[in-house]
PyMOL Python script that loads the backbone (N, CA, C, O; Angstrom):
from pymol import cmd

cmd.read_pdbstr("""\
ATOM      1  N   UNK A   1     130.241 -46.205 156.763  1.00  0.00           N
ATOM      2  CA  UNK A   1     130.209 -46.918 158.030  1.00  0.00           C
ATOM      3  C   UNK A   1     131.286 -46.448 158.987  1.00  0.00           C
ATOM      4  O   UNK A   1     131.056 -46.543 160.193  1.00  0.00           O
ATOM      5  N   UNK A   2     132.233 -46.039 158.642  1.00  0.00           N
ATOM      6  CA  UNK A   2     133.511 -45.259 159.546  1.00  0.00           C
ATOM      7  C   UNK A   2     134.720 -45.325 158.172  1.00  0.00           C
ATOM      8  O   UNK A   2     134.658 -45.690 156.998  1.00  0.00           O
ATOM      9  N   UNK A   3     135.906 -44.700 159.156  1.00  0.00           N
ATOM     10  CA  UNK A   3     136.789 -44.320 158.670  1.00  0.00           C
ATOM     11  C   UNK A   3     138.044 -45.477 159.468  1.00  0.00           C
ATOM     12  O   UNK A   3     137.887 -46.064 160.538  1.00  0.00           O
ATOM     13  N   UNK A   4     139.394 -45.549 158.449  1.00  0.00           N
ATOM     14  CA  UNK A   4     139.980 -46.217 159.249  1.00  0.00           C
ATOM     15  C   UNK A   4     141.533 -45.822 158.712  1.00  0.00           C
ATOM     16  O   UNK A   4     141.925 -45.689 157.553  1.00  0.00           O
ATOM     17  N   UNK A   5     142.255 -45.687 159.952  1.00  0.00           N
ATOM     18  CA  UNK A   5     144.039 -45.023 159.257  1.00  0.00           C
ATOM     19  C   UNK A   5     144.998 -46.093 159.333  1.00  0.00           C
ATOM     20  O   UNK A   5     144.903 -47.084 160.057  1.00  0.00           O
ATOM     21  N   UNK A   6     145.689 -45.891 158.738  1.00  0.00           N
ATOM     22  CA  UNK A   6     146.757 -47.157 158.967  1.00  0.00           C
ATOM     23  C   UNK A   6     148.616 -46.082 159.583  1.00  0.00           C
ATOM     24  O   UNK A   6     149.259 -45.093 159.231  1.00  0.00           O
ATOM     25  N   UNK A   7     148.663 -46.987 160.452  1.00  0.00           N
ATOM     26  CA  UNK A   7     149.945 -46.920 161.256  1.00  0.00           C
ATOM     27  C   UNK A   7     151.179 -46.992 160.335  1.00  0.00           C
ATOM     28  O   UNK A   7     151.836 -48.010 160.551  1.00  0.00           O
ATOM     29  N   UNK A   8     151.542 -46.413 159.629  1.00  0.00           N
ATOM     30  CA  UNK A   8     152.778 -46.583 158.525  1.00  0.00           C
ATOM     31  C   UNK A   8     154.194 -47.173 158.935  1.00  0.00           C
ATOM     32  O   UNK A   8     154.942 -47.979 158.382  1.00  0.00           O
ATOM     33  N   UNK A   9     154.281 -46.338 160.316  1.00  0.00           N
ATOM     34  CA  UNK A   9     155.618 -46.182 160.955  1.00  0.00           C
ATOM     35  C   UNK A   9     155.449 -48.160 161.747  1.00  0.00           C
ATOM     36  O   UNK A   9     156.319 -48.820 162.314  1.00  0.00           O
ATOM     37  N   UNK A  10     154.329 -48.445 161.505  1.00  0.00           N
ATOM     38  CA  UNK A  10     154.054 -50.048 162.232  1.00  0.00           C
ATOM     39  C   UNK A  10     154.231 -51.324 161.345  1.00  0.00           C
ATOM     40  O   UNK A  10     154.065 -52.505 161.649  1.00  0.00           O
ATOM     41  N   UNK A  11     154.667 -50.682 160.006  1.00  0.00           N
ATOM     42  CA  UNK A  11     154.427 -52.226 158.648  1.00  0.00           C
ATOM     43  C   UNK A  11     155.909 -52.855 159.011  1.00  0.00           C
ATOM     44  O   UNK A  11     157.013 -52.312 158.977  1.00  0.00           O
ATOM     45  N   UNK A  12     155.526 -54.214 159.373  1.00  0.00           N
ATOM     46  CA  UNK A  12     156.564 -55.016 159.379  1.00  0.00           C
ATOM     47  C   UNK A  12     156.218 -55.704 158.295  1.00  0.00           C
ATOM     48  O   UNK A  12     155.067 -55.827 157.877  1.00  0.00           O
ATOM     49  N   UNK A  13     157.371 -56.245 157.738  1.00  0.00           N
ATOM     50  CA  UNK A  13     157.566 -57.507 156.574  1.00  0.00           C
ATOM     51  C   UNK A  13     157.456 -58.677 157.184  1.00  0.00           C
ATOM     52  O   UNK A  13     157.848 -58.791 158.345  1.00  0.00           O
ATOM     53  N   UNK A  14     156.955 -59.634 156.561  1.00  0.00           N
ATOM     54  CA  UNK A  14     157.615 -60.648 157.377  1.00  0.00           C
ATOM     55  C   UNK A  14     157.543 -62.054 155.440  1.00  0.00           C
ATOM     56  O   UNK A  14     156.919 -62.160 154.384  1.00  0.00           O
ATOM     57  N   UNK A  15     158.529 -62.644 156.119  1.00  0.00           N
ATOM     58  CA  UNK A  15     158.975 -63.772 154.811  1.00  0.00           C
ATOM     59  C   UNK A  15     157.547 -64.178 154.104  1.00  0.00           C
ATOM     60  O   UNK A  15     156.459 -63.887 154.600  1.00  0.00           O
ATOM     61  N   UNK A  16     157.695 -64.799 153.034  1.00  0.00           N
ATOM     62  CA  UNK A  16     155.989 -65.258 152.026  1.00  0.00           C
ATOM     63  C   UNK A  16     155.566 -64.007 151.985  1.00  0.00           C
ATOM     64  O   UNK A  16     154.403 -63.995 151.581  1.00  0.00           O
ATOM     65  N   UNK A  17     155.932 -63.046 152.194  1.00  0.00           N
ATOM     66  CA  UNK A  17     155.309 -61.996 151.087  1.00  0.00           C
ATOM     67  C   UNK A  17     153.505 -61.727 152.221  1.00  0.00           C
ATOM     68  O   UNK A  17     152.328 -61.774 151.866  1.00  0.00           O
ATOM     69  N   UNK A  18     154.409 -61.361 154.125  1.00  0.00           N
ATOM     70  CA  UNK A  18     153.388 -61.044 154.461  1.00  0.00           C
ATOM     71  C   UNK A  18     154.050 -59.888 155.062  1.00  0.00           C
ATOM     72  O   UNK A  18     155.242 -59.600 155.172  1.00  0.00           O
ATOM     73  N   UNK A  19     152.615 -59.099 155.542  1.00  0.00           N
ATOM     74  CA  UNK A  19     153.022 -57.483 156.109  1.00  0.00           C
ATOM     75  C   UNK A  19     152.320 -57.536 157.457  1.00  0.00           C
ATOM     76  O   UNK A  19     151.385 -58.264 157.125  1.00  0.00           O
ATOM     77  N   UNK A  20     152.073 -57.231 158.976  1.00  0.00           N
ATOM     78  CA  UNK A  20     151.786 -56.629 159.881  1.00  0.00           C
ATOM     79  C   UNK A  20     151.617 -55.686 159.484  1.00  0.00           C
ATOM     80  O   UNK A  20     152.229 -55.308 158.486  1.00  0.00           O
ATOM     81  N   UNK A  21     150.407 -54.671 160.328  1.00  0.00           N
ATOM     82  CA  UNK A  21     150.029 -53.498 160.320  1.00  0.00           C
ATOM     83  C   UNK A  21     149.416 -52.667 161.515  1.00  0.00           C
ATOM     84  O   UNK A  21     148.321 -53.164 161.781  1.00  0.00           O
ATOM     85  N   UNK A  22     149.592 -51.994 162.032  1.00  0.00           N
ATOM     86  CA  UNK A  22     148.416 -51.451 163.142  1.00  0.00           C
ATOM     87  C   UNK A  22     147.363 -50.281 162.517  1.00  0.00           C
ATOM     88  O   UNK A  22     147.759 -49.175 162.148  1.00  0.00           O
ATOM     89  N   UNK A  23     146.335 -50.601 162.478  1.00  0.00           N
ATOM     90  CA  UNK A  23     144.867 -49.864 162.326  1.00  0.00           C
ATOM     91  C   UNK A  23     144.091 -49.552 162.870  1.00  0.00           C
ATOM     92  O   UNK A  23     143.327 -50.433 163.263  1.00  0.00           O
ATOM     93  N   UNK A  24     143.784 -48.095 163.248  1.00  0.00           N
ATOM     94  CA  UNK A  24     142.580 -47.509 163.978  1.00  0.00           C
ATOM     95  C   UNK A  24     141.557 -47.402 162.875  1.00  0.00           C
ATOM     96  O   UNK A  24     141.797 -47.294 161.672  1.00  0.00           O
ATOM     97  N   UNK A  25     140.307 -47.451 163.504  1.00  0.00           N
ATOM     98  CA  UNK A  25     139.189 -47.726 163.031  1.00  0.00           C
ATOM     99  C   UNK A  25     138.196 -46.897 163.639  1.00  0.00           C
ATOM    100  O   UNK A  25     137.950 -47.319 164.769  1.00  0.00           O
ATOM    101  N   UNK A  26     137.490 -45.829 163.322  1.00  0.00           N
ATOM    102  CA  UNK A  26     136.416 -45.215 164.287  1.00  0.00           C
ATOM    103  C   UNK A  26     135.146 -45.739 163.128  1.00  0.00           C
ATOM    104  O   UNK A  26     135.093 -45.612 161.905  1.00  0.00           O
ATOM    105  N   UNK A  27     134.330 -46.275 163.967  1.00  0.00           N
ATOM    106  CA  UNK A  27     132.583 -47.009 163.512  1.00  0.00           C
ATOM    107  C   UNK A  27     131.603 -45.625 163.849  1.00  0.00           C
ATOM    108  O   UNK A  27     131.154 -45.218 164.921  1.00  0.00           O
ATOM    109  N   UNK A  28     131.505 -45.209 162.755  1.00  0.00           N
ATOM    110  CA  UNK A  28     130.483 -44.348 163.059  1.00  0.00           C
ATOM    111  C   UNK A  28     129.100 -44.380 163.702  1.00  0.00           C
ATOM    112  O   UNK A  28     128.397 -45.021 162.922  1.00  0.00           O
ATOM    113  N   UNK A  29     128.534 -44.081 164.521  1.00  0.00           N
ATOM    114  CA  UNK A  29     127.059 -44.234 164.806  1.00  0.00           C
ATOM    115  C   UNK A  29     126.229 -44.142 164.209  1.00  0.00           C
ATOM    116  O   UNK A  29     126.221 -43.113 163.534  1.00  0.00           O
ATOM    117  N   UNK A  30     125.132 -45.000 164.059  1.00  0.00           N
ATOM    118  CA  UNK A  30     123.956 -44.482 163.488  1.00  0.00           C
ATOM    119  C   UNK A  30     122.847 -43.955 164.025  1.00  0.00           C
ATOM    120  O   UNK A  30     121.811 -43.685 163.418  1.00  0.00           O
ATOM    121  N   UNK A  31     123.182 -43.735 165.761  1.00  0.00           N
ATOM    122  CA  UNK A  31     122.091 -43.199 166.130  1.00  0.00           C
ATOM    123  C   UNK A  31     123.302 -41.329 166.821  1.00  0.00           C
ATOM    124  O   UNK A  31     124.417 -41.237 167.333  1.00  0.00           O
ATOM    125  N   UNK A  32     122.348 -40.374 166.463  1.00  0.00           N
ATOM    126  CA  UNK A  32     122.985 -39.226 166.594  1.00  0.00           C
ATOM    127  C   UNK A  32     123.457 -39.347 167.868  1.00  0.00           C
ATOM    128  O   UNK A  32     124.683 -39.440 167.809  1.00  0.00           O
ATOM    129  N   UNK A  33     123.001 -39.398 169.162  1.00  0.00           N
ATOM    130  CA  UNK A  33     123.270 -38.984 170.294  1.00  0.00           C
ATOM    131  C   UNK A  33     124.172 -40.125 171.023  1.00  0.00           C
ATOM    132  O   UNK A  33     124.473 -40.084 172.216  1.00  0.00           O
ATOM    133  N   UNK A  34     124.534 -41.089 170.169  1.00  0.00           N
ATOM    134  CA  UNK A  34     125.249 -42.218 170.740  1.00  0.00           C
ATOM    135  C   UNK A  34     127.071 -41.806 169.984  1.00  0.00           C
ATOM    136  O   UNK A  34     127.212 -41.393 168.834  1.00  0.00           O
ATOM    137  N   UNK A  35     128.181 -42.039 170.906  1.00  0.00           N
ATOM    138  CA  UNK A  35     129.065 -41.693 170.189  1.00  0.00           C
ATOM    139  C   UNK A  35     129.326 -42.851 168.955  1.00  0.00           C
ATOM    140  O   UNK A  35     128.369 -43.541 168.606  1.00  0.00           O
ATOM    141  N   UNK A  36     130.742 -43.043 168.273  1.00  0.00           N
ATOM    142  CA  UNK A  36     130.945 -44.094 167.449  1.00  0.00           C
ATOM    143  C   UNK A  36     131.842 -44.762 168.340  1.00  0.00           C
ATOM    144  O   UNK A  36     132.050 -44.311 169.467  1.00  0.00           O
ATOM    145  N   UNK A  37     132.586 -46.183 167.765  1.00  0.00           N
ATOM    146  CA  UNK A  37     133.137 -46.949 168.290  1.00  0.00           C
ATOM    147  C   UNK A  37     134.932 -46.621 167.648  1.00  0.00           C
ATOM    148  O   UNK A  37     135.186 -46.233 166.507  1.00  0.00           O
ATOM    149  N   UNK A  38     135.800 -46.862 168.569  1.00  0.00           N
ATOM    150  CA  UNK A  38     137.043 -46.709 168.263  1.00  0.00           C
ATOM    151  C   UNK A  38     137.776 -47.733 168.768  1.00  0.00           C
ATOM    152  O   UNK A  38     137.997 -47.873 169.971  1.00  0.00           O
ATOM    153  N   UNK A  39     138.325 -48.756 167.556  1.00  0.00           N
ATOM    154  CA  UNK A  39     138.900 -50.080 167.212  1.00  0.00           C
ATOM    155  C   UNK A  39     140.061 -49.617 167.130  1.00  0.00           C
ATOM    156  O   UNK A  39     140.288 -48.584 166.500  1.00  0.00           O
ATOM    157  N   UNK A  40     141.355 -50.568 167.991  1.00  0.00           N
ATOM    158  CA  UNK A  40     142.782 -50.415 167.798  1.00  0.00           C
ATOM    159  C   UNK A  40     142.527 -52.145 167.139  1.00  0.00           C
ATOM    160  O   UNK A  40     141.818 -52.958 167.733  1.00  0.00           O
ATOM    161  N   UNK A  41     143.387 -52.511 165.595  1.00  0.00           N
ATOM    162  CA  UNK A  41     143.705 -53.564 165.236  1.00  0.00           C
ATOM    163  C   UNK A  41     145.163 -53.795 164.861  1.00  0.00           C
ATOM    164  O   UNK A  41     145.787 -52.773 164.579  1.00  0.00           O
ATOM    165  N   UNK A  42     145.761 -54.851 164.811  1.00  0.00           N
ATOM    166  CA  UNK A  42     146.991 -55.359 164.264  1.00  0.00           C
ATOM    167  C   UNK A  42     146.361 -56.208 163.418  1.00  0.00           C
ATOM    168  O   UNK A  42     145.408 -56.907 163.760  1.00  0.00           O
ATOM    169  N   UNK A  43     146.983 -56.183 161.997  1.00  0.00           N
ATOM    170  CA  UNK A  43     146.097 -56.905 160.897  1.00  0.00           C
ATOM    171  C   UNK A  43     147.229 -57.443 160.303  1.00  0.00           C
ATOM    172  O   UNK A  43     148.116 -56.666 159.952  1.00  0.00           O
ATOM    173  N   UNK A  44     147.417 -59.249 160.041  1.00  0.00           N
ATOM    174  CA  UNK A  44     148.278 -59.451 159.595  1.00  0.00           C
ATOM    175  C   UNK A  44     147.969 -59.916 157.612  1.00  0.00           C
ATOM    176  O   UNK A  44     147.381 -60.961 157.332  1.00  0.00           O
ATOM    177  N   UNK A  45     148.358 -59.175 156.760  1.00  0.00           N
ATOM    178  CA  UNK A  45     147.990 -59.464 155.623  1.00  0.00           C
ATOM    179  C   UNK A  45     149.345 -60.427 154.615  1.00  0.00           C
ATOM    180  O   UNK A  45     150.565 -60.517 154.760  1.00  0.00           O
ATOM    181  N   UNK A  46     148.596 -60.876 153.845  1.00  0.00           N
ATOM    182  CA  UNK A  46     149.294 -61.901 152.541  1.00  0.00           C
ATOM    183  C   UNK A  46     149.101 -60.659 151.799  1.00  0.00           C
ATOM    184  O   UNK A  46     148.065 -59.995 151.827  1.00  0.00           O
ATOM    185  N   UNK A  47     149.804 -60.472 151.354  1.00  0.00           N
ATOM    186  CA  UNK A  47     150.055 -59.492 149.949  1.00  0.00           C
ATOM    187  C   UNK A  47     149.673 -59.949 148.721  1.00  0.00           C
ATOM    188  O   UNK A  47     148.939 -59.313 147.965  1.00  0.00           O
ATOM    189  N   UNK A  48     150.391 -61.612 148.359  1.00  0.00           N
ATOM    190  CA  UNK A  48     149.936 -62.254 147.500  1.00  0.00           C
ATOM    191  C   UNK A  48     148.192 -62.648 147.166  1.00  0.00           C
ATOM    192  O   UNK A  48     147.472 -62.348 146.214  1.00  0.00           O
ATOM    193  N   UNK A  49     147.960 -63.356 148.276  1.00  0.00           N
ATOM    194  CA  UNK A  49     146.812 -63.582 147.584  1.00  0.00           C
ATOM    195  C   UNK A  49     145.710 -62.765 148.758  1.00  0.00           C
ATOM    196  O   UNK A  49     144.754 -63.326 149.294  1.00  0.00           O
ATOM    197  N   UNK A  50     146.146 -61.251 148.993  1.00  0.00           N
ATOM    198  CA  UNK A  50     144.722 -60.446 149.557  1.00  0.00           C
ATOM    199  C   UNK A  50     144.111 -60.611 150.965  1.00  0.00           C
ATOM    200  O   UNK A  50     143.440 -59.818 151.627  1.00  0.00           O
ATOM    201  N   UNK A  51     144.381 -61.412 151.139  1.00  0.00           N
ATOM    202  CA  UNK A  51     143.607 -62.233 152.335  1.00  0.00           C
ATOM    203  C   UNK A  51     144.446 -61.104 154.202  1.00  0.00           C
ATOM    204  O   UNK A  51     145.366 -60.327 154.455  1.00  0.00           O
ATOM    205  N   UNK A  52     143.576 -61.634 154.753  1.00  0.00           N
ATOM    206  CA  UNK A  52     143.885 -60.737 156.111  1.00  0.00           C
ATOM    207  C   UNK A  52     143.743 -61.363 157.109  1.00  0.00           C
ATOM    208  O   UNK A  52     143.342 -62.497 156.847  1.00  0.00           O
ATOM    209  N   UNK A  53     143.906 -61.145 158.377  1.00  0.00           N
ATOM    210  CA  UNK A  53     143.345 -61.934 159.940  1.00  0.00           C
ATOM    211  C   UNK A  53     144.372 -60.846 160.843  1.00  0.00           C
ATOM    212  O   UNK A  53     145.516 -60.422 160.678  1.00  0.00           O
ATOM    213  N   UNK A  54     143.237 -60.638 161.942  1.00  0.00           N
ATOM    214  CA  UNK A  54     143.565 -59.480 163.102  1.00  0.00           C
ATOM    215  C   UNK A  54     143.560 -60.637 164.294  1.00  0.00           C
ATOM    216  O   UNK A  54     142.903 -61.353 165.050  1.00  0.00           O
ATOM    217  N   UNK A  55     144.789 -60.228 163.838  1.00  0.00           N
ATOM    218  CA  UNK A  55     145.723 -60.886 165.191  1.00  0.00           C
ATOM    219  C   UNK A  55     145.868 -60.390 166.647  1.00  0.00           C
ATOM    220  O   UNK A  55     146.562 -60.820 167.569  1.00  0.00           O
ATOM    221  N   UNK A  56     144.764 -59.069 166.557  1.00  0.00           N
ATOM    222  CA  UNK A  56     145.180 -58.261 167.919  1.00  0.00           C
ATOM    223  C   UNK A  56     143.808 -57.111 167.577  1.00  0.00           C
ATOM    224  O   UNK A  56     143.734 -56.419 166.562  1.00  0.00           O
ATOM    225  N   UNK A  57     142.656 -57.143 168.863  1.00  0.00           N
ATOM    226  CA  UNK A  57     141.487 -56.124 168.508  1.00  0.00           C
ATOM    227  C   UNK A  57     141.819 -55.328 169.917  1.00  0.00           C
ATOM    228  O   UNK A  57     141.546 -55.939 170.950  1.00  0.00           O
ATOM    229  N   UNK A  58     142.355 -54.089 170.023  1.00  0.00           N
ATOM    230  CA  UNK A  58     142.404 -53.286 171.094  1.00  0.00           C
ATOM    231  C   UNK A  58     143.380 -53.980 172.282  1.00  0.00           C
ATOM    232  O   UNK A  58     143.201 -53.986 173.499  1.00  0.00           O
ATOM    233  N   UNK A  59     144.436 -54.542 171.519  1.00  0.00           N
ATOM    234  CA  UNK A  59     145.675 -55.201 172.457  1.00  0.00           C
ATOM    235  C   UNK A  59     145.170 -56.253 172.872  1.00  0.00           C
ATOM    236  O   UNK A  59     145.710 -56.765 173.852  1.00  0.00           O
ATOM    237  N   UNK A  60     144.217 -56.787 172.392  1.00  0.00           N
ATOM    238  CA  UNK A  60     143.588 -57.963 173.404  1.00  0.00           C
ATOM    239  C   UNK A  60     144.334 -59.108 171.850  1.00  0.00           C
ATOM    240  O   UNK A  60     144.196 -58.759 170.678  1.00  0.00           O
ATOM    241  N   UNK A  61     144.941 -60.193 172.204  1.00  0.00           N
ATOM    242  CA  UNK A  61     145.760 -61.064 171.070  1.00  0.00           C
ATOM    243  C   UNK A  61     144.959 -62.212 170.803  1.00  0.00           C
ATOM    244  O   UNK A  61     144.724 -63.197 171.503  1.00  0.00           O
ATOM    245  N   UNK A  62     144.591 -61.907 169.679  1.00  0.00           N
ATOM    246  CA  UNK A  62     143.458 -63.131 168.607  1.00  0.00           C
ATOM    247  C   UNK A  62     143.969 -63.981 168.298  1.00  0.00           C
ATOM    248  O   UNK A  62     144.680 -63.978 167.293  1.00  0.00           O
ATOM    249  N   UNK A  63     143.848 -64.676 168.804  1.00  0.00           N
ATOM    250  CA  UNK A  63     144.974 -66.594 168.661  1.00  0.00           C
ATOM    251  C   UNK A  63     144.466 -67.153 167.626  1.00  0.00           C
ATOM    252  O   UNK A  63     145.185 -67.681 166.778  1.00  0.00           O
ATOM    253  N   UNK A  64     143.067 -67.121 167.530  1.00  0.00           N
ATOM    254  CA  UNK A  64     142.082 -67.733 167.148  1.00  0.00           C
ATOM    255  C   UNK A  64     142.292 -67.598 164.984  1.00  0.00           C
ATOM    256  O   UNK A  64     142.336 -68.350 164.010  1.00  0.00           O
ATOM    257  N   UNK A  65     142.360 -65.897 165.362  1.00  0.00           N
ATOM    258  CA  UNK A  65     142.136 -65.594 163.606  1.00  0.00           C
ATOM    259  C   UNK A  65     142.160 -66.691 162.409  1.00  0.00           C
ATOM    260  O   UNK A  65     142.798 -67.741 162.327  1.00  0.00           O
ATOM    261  N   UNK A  66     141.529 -66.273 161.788  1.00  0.00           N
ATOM    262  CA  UNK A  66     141.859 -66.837 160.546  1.00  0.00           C
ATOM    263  C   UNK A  66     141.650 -66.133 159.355  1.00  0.00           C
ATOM    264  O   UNK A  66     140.854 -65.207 159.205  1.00  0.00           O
ATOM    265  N   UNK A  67     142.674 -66.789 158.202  1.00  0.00           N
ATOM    266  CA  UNK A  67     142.406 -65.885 156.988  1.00  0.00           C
ATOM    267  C   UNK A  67     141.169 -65.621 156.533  1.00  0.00           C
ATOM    268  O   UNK A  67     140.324 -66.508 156.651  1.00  0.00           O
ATOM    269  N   UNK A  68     140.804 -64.336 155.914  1.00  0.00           N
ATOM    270  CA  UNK A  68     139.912 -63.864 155.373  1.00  0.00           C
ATOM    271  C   UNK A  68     139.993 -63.044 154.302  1.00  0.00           C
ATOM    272  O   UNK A  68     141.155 -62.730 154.043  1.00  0.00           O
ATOM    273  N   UNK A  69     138.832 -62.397 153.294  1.00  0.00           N
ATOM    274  CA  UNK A  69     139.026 -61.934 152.225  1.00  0.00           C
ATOM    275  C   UNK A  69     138.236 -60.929 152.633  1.00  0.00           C
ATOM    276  O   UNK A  69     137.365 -61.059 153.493  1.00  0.00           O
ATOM    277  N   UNK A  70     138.463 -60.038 152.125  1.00  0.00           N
ATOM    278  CA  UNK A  70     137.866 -58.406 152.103  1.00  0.00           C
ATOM    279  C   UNK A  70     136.338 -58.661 151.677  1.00  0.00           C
ATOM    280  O   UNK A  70     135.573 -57.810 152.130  1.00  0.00           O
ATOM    281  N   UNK A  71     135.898 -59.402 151.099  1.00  0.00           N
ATOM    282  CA  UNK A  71     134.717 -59.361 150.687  1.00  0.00           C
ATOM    283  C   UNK A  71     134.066 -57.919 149.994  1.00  0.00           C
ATOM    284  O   UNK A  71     132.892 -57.553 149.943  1.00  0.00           O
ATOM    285  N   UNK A  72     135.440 -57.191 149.433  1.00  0.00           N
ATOM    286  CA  UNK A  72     134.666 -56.138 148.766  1.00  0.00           C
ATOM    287  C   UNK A  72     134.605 -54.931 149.642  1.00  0.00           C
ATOM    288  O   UNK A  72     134.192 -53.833 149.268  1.00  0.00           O
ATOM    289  N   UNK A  73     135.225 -55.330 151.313  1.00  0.00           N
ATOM    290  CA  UNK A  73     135.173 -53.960 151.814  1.00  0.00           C
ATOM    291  C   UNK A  73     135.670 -52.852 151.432  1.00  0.00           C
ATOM    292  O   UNK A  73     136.843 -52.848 151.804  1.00  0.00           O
ATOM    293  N   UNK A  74     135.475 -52.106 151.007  1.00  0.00           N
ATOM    294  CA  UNK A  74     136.262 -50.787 150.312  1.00  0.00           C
ATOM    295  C   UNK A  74     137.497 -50.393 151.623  1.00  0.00           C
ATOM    296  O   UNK A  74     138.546 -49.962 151.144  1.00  0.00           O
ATOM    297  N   UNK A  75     137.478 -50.472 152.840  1.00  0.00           N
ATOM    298  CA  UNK A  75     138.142 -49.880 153.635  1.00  0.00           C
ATOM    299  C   UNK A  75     139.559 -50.798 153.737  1.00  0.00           C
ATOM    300  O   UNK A  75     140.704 -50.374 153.892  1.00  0.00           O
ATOM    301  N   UNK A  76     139.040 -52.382 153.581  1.00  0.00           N
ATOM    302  CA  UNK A  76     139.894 -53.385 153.952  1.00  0.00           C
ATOM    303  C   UNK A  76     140.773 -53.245 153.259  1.00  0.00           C
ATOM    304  O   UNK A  76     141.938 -53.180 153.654  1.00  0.00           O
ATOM    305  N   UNK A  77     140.209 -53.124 151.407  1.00  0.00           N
ATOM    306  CA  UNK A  77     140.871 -52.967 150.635  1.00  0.00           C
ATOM    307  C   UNK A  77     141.841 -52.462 150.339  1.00  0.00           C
ATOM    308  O   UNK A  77     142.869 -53.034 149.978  1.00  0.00           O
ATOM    309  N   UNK A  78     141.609 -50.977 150.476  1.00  0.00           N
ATOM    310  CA  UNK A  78     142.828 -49.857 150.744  1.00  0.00           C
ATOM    311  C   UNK A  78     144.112 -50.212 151.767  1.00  0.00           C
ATOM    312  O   UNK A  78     145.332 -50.096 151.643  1.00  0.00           O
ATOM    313  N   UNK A  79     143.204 -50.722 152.882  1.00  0.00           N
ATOM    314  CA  UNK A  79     144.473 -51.161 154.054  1.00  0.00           C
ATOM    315  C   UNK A  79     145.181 -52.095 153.528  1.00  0.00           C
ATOM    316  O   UNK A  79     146.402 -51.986 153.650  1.00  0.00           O
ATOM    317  N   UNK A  80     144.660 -53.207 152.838  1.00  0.00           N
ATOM    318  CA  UNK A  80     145.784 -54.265 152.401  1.00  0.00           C
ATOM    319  C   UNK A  80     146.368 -53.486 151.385  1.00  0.00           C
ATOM    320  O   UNK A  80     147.538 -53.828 151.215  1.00  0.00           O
ATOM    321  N   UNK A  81     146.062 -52.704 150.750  1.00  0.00           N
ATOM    322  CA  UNK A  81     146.973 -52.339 148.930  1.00  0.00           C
ATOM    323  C   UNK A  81     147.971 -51.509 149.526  1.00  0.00           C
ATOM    324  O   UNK A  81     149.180 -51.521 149.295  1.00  0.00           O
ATOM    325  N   UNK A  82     147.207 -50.648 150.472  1.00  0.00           N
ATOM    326  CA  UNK A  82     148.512 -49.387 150.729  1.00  0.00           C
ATOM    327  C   UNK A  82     149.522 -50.004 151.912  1.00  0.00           C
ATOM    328  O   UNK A  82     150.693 -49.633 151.982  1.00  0.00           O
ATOM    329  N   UNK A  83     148.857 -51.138 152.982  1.00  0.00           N
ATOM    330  CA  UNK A  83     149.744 -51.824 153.524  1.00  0.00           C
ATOM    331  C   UNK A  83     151.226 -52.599 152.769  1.00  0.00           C
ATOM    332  O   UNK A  83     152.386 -52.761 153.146  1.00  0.00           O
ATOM    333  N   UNK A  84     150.614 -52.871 151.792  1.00  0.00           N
ATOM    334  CA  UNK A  84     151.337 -53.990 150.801  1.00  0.00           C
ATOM    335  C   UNK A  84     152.575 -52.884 149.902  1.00  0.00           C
ATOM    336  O   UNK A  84     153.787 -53.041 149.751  1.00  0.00           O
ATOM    337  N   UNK A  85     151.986 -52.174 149.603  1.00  0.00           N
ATOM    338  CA  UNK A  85     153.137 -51.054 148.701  1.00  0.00           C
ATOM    339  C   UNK A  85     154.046 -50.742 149.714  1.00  0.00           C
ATOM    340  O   UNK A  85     155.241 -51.026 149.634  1.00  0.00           O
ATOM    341  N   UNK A  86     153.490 -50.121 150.745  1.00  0.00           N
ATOM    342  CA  UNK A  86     154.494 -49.276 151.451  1.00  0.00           C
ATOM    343  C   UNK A  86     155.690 -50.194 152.344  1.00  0.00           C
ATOM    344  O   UNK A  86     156.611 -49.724 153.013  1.00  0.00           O
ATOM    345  N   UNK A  87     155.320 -51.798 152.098  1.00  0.00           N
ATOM    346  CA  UNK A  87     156.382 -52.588 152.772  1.00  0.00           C
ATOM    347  C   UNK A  87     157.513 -52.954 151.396  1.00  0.00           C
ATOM    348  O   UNK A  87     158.438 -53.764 151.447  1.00  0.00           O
ATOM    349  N   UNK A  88     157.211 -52.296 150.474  1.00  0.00           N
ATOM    350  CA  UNK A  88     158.261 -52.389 149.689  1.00  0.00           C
ATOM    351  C   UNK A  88     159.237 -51.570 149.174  1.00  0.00           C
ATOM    352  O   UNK A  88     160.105 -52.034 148.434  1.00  0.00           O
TER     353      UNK A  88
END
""", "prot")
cmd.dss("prot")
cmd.show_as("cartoon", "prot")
cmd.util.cbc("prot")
cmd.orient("prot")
């Protein structure tokens, strides 16, 4: 479905064992002649128990978020594990 990088030089800690992150995201197309989509996120994750909420989609600030679980996304996944190591 796309690819997505994580901002290394962007992991803040923050107390309870949470991390900030900034993540680009390109959504691949499924139709050839249409380009893909390119997502700027700030993703704030619990380390402990997995969970995530994007606090920020293309600088625009998500008041709203709420926690969520990867549901198995393979992409999310990686972002929270390698988010989570590298703040330690």
């Amino acid at each position: 479905d796309g690819e997505q990088w994580i901002d290394r030089g962007s992991i803040r800690k923050y107390p309870n064992d949470e991390v900030s992150v900034l993540t680009r995201f390109f959504e691949t197309s499924k139709e050839p002649d249409i380009e893909g989509k390119k997502l700027l996120y700030v993703m704030r994750i619990n380390c402990d128990t997995k969970k995530f909420k994007d606090t920020s989609i293309n600088g625009i600030p998500n008041l709203k978020a709420k926690w969520l679980s990867s549901n198995n996304d393979e992409l999310i996944d990686v972002v929270i594990d390698k988010s989570c190591e590298e703040s330690n």
